[in-house]
PAGU-122969 format. One line per 4 residues: number of its first residue (from 1); their letters; for each residue x, y, z of C-alpha. Coordinates in steps of 0.25 Angstrom, whole numbers. Example, Ala and Ser with C-alpha at 12.3 -4.5 7.8 and 13.67 -1.06 7.14 Angstrom:
BEGIN
1	AS	49:-18:31  55:-4:29
//
This chain:
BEGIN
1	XXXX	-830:758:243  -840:752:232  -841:738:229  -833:735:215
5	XXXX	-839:723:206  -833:715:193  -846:718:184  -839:710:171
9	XXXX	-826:706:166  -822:702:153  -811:697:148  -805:696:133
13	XXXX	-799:682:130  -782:684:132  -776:682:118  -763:678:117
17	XXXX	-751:686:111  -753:689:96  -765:682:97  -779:684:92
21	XXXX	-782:698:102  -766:702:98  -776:708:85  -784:717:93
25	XXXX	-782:732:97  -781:734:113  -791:744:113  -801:735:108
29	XXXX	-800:725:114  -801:730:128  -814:739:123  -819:725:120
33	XXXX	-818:720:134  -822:735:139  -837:734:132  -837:721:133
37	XXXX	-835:720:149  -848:732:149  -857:722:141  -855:711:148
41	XXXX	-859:718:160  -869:726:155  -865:740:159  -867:752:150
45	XXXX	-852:756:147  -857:771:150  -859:765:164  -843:762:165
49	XXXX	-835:774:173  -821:770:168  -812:760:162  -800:757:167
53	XXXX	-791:748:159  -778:741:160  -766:742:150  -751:738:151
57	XXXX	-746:741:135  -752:756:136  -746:758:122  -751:756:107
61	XXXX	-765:752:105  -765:752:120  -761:766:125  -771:780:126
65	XXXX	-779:774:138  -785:758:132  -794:759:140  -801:770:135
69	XXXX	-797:768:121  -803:755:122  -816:759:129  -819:770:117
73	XXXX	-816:759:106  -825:750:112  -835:761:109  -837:762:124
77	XXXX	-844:775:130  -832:788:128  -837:794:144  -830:781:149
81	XXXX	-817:785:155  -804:774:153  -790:772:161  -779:763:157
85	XXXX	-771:759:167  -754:751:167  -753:743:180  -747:734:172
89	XXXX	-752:720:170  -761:723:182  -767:736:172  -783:731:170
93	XXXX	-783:722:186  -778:738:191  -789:745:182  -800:736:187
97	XXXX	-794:738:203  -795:756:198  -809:752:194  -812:745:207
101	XXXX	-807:759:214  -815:768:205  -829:760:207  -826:757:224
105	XXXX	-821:773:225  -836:775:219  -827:781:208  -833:774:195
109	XXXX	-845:764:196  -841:754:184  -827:753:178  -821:744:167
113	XXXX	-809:739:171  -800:732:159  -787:730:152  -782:724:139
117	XXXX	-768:722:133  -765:718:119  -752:713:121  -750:708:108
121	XXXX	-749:722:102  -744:729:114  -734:721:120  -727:722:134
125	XXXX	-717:732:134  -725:741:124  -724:754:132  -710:754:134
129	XXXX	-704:757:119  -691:750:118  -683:761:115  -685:768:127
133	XXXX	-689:779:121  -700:783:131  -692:779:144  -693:769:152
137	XXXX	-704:763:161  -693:762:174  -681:771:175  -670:770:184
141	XXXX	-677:774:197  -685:763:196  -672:755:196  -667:762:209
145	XXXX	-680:756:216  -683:743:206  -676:732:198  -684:734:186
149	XXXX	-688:719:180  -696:712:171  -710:704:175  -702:692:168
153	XXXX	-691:694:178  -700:697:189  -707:685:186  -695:678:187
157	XXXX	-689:684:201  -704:680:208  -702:666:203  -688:666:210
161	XXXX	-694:673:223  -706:661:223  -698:650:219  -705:648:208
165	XXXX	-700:639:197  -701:635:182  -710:624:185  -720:633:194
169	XXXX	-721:644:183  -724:633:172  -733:627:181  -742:637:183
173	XXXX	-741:640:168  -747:628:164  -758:629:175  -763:643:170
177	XXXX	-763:638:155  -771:624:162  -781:633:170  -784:644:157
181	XXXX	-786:631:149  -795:624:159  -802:637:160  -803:641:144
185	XXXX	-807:628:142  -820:628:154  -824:642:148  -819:649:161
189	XXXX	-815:661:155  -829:662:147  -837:673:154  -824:684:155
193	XXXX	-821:681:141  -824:692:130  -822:685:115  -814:696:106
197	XXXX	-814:695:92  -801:700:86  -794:700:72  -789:688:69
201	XXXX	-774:685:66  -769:681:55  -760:670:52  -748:679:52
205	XXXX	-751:686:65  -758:699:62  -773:704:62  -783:697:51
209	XXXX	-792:709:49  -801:701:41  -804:691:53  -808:691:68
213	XXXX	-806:681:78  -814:680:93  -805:676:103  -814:669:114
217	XXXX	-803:663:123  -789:668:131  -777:664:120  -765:660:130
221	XXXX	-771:647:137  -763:636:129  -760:619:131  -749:621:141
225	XXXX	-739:609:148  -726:610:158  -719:602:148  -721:613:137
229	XXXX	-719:625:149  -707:618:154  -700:620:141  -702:636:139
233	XXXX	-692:645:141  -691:656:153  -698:670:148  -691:678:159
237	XXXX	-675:673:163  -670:662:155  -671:654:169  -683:661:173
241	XXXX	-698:652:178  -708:658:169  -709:656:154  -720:661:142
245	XXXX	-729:650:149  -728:656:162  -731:671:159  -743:678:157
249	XXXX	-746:678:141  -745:691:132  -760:693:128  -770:701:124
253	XXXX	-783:705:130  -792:713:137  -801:712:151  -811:721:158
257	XXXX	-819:722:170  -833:730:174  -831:736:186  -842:741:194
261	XXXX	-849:746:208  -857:736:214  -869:748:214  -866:750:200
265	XXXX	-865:737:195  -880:733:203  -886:747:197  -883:742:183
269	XXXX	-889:727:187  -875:723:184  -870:710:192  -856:710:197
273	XXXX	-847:697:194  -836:703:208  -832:711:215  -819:718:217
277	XXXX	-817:717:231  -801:722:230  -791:729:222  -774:730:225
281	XXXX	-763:736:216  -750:735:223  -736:736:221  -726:726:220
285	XXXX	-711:721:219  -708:727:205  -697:719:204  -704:706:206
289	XXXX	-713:715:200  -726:703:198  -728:701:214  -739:709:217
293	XXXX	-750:699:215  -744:694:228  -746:708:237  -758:710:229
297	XXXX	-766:699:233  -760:700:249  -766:713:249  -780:711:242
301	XXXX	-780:696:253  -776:706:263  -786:716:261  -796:710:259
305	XXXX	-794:699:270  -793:688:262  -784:677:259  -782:670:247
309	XXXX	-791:659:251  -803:667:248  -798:672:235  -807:662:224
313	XXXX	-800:666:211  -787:672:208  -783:679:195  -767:682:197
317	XXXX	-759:687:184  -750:676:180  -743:686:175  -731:675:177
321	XXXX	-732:661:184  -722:667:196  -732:679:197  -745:668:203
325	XXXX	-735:658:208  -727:668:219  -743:674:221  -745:659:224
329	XXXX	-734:657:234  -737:670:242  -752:669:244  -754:654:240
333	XXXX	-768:653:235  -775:641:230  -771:641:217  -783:634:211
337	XXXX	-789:650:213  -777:656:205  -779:659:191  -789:648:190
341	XXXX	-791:647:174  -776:652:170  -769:665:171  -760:673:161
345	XXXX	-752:663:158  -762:657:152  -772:665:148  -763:678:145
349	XXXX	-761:692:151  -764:704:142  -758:713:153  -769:725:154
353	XXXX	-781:716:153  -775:705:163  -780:711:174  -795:713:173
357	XXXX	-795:701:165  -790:693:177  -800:700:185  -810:696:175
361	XXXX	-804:682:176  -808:682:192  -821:687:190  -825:677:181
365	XXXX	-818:665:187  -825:668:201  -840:668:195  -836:656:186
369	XXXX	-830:648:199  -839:654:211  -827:660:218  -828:672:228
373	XXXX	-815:681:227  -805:683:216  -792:690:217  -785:696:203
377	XXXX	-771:700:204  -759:704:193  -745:707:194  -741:719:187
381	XXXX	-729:724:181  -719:733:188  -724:728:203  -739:728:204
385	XXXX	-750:719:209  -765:720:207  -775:714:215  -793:712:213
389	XXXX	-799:706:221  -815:699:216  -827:694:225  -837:688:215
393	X	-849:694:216
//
């Protein structure tokens, strides 16, 4: 098997719902970070084999294959072949880990791996028209097999499995809003970053086409105290633990990561920031349905003869606060390590670009802080964990 390196990683800045990237068409804004994730490293984009790109809301301005539609409108090279895959919220993390495959199989030498979700435009629940009309996305022989629930309701029952209360889940609220602040604020996201400039809004809410506006900085980190937490009300059940604070943010954005061989990447006198030394996708309760973070990282530990101890950074969707806090409890990390500059509840999860952008995160954060290995993993709708784990290179 070949040795699979990070070449670059970039990174749009999240924008908040109905913010200022709520203007911008899907498909440009991941050609954006596809050209822009190829200039940075200075790689010919005829040089790329594939693309693999991640997408929950397949519909609209975000159906017929994004990641090709994206690619050509970005006046990138037509011979470059495109996928777009749905693992959920893990979509972009699970293109990046086929890359892997492709390049170690000797498959591909260089794949961009990337996601984007205007969520703004396309929001959650988009490809399941209201009316039925199309069928439904489970019938009843799921339910012979599997209560069917909602992440909210899931959520909820791991909170009651862990014991995890109000005051926990507002807790570690305001400490991913405290962290993405801190971090904002000593330029920590500065090198993953790609500026976008975008129509601006107008005062009533839609596109000014006369103006533009360059968005340079993730929109969700905001002043946060328990005080003002304390007072929200549940989002889930009306006695439920997590409220709008405690949840990942509806945003906007898109991620992408050069994948290459180790030989390809020297032959082009490219130099890579990691290595990706281990990929997992597994299956988990689909009734608790956001667990597999948990088996993920017990497997990648496992496999790799590791322990959590000699993990540096880890990027873990905070998808909700119950999701990292039960992750916590079963494989007690230091938690100084965990999401160190904030998470989605702070920074926002545009679903299809979360995952290479949390990859991206980890890659960046281990050459800004010197560590060694990174772990990346996301919980996924309908029962599914992903798993990366980085050595910097």
């Amino acid at each position: 098997m070949r040795e699979v390196v990070v070449v670059e990683a970039v990174r749009t800045p999240f924008g908040r719902r109905n913010g200022t990237l709520s203007t911008l068409h899907s498909v440009d804004l991941l050609g954006l970070v596809q050209r822009a994730v190829l200039e940075r490293a200075g790689l010919p984009a005829t040089e790329v084999d594939q693309v693999i790109a991640g997408c929950v809301g397949q519909v609209g301005m975000q159906a017929f294959n994004i990641g090709r539609g994206a690619w050509l409108a970005a006046g990138l090279p037509i011979e470059v072949p495109a996928t777009t895959v749905d693992t959920q919220c893990g979509s972009s993390q699970q293109a990046l880990n086929l890359g892997c495959s492709l390049i170690a199989s000797g498959a591909a030498d260089a794949v961009v791996a990337c996601g984007v979700e205007v969520m703004s435009t396309v929001k959650m629940g988009s490809t399941v028209p209201r009316d039925g009309s199309l069928g439904r996305p489970v019938n009843r022989n799921y339910w012979k097999h599997h209560e069917y629930t909602s992440q909210f309701e899931g959520a909820e029952r791991i909170a009651d499995k862990w014991g995890i209360t109000r005051a926990d889940t507002d807790g570690f609220g305001k400490l991913s809003q405290d962290r993405a602040a801190t971090a904002q604020a000593a330029g920590a996201f500065d090198s993953q970053l790609l500026p976008v400039e975008a129509p601006a809004l107008a005062e009533d809410g839609t596109r000014d086409e006369g103006a533009t506006v360059t968005v340079e900085r993730d929109e969700g980190v905001r002043e946060t105290t328990l005080e003002t937490l304390s007072t929200l009300r549940p989002s889930g059940r009306e006695d439920g633990v997590h409220t709008a604070a405690t949840s990942s943010q509806i945003s906007d954005g898109a991620s992408a990561v050069l994948l290459m061989s180790a030989d390809a990447a020297a032959s082009n006198g490219l130099r890579a920031l990691a290595e990706v030394t281990g990929t997992a996708l597994l299956g988990s309760d689909p009734v608790l349905m956001l667990t597999g973070p948990i088996d993920v990282t017990r497997a990648l530990l496992d496999r790799h003869r590791m322990t959590m101890s000699d993990i540096d950074v880890v990027e873990i969707n905070e998808a909700f606060a119950s999701v990292v806090l039960a992750w916590e409890r079963e494989l007690r990390p230091d938690m100084a390590t965990v999401n160190p500059n904030g998470g989605a509840i702070a920074l926002g999860h545009p679903l299809g670009a979360t995952g290479t952008g949390l990859v991206t995160k980890a890659v960046h954060e281990l050459r800004r802080g010197g560590g060694e290995h990174a772990l990346v993993t996301m919980c996924c709708g309908g029962g599914i964990g992903t798993g990366t784990l980085l050595r910097r290179a």
